[in-house]
C-alpha positions in Angstrom: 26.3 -14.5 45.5 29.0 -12.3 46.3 30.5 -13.2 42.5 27.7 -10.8 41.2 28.7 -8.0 42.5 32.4 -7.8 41.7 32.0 -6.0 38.6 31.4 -1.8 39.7 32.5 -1.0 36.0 29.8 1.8 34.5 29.7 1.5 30.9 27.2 4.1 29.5 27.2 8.2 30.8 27.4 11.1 28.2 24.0 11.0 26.6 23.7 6.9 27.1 26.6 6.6 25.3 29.3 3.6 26.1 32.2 4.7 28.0 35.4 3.6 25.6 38.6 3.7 28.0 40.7 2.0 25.1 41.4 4.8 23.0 42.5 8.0 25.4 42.3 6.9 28.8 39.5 6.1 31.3 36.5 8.1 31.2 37.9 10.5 28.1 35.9 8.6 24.9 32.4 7.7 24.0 31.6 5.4 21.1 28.3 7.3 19.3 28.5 4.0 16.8 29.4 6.0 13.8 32.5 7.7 15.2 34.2 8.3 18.8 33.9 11.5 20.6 36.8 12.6 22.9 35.0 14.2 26.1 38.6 15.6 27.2 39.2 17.4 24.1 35.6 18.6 23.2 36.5 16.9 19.3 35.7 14.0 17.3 38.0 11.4 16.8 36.8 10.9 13.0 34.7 12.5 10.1 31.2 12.9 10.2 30.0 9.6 7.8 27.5 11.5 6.3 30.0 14.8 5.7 29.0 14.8 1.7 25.1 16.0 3.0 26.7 19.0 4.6 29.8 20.0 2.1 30.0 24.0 3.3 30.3 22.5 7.0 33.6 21.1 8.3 33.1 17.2 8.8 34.1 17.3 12.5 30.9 19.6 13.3 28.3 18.8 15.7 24.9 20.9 15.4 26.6 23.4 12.5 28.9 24.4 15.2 26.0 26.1 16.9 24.6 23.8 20.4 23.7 26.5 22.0 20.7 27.9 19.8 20.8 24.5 17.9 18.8 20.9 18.7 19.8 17.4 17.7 17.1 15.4 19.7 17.3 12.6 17.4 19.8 13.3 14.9 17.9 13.1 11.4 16.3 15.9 9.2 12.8 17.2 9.6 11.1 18.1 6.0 8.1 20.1 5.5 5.0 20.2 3.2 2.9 23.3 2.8 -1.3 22.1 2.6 -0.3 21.7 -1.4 1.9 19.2 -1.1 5.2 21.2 -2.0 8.0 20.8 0.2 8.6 24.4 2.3 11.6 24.0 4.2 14.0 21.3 5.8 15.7 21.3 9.2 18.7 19.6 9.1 19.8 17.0 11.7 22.9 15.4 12.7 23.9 11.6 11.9 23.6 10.8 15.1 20.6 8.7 14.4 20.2 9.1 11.2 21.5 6.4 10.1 19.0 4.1 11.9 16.0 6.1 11.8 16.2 8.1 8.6 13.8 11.6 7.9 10.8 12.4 9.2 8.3 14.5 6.8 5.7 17.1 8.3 3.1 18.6 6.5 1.5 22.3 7.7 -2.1 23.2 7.8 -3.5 26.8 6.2 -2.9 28.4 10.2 0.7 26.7 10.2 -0.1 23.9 12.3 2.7 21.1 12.1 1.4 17.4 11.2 4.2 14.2 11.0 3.4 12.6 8.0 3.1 8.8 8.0 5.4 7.2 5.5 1.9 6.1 3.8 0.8 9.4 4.0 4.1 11.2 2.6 4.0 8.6 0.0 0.7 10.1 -1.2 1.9 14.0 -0.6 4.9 13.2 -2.9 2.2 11.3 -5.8 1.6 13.8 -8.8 -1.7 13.0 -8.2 -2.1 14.8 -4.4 -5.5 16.7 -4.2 -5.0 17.4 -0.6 -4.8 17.4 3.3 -7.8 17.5 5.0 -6.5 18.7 8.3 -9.7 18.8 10.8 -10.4 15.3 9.6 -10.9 14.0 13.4 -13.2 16.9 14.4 -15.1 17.4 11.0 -18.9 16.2 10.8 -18.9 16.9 6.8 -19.8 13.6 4.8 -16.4 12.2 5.1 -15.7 13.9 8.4 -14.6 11.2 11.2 -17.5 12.0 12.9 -19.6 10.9 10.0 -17.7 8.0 8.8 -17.9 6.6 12.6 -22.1 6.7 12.6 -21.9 5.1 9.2 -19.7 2.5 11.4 -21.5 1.9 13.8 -25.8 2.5 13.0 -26.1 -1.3 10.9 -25.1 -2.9 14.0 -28.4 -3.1 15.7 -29.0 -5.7 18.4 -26.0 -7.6 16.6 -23.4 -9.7 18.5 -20.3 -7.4 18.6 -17.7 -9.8 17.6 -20.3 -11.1 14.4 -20.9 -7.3 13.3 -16.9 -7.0 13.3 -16.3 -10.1 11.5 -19.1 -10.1 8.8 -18.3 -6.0 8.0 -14.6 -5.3 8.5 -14.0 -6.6 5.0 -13.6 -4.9 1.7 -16.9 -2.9 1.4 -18.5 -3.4 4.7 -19.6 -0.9 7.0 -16.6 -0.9 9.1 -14.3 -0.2 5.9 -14.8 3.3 5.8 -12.3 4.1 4.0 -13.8 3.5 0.9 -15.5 6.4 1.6 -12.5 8.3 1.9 -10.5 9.8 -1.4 -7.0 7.6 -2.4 -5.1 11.3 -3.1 -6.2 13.0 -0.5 -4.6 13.0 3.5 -6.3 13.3 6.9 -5.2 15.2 9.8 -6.3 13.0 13.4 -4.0 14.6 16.6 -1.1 15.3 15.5 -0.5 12.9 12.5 -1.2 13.1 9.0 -2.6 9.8 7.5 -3.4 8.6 4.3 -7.0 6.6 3.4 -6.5 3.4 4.9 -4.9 4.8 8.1 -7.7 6.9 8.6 -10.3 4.1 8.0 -8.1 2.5 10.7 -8.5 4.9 12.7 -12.7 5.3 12.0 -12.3 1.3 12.9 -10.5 1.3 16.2 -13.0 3.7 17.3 -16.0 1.8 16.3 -14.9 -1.1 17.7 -14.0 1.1 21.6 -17.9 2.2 20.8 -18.5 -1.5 21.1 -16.8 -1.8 23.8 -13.8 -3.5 22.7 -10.8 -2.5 24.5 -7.9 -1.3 22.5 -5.8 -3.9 22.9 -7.9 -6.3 21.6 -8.9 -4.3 19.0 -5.3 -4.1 17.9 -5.3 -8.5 18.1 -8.4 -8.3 16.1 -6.9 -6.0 13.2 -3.7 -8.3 12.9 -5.7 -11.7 12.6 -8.1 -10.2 10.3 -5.0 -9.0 8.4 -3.5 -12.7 8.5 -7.3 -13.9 7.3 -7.9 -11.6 4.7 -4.0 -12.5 3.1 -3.7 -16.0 3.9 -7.3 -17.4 3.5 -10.0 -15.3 1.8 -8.0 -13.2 -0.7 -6.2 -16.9 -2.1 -9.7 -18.5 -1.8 -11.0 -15.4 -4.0 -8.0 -16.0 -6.5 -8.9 -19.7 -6.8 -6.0 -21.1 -5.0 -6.6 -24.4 -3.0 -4.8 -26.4 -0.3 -1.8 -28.0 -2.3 1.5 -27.8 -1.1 2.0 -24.8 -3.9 -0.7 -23.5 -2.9 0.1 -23.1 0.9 3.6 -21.7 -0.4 1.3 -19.3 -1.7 -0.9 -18.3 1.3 2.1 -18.4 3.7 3.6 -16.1 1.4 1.4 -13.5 1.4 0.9 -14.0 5.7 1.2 -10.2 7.3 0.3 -8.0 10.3 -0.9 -4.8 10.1 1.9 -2.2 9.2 3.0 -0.1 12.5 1.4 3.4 11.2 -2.3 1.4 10.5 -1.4 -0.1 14.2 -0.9 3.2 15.7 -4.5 4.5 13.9 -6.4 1.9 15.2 -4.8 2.7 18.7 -5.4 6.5 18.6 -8.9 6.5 16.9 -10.0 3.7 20.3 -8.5 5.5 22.6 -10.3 8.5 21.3 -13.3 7.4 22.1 -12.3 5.7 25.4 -10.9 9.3 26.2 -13.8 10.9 25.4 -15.8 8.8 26.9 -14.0 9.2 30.6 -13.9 13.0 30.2 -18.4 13.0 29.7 
């Protein structure tokens, strides 16, 4: 055993970063992917990659030259949307990250109140056609309030089996697809996120199905294989395609999960309930 313990080497310190002894000596460079920083020196061994975002900054700054009153905590910009939809400021982020993780869009409320905007949602925000951000979605009881929407979920069920009631009216135009309810221009504020129509009928669905007492993982298993269903099966079947070899080409083409925002409604809008549930 004693073979795996003969390497003492530590790769990663500075801010996670790996320790390069190559280029100026042990312990003196970190590799940040898109360039080398020189601890000793306090300098960057190369340009910033993204320098032509920042022309009236030298490309060797970090933070506008500014860490003390300046953040990077994950190096890309941060954009934000007044309750109209027009964009009010950006605060600018390093490359750091940037490069693998890209913006991230907020949208403010009438008392200032900062929501992230799902890329669905932004999507909608930046549509000529936006109408709106209804920001106390989650607590509102109007007619297409969460609080409504989640009744209308939830009443039809009855003495039903919980799994039948999920599986006859989570499709297009059943009781749990509340988001037809729910206006195509318009946003909805849940937490801290700002979600678009389907998100939110997520959302409304995660937290009919915790009602049911569904846990959230499962509910989360149930969403992606009635996402597979829905593309692979009944939407094909709908279109009049059969079993052929072309055909299955077909269905297997269109095979999908959930995308990660709907994923994260369905989570929060359960857990919601689970939450509330605990707390009364």
């Amino acid at each position: 055993m004693s073979h795996l313990t003969k390497n003492t080497s530590f790769n990663f310190a500075y801010n996670g970063m790996k320790l390069d002894n190559e280029v100026s000596g042990n312990g003196n460079s970190y590799d940040f992917g898109a360039r080398m920083y020189n601890s000793r020196l306090g300098r960057w061994l190369s340009v910033d990659p993204l320098a032509n975002k920042y022309p009236n900054w030298t490309p060797y700054h970090f933070c506008k030259n500014n860490a003390i009153s300046r953040i990077d905590p994950d190096g890309r910009d941060d954009i934000y949307y007044n309750s109209k939809g027009e964009k009010s400021k950006t605060i600018d982020r390093s490359w750091v990250f940037e490069l693998f993780a890209g913006d991230r869009s907020f949208i403010k409320n009438e008392s200032g109140k900062a929501f992230r905007l799902t890329n669905q949602a932004l999507d909608v925000v930046k549509n000529g056609n936006f109408k709106g951000f209804e920001s106390n979605w989650e607590n509102s009881g109007s007619k297409t309030g969460f609080k409504s929407l989640l009744k209308n979920a939830t009443s039809h069920k009855g003495n039903q089996n919980a799994f039948s009631y999920i599986f006859k009216e989570s499709g297009d135009g059943g009781y749990l697809d509340q988001k037809k309810n729910l206006d195509p221009f318009k946003i909805y504020g849940a937490g801290n996120t700002a979600m678009n129509r389907n998100e939110a009928g997520n959302y409304v669905w995660g937290a009919a199905l915790a009602k049911f007492g569904i846990s959230t993982d499962n509910a989360i298993t149930l969403a992606h294989g009635g996402t597979l269903y829905l593309e692979t099966i009944k939407r094909p079947n709908n279109e009049g395609k059969g079993w052929g070899l072309s055909d299955l080409g077909y269905r297997l083409g269109k095979a999908r999960f959930d995308e990660p925002d709907e994923i994260k409604a369905i989570e929060a809008g359960s857990v919601k309930v689970f939450v509330y549930r605990i707390l009364h």
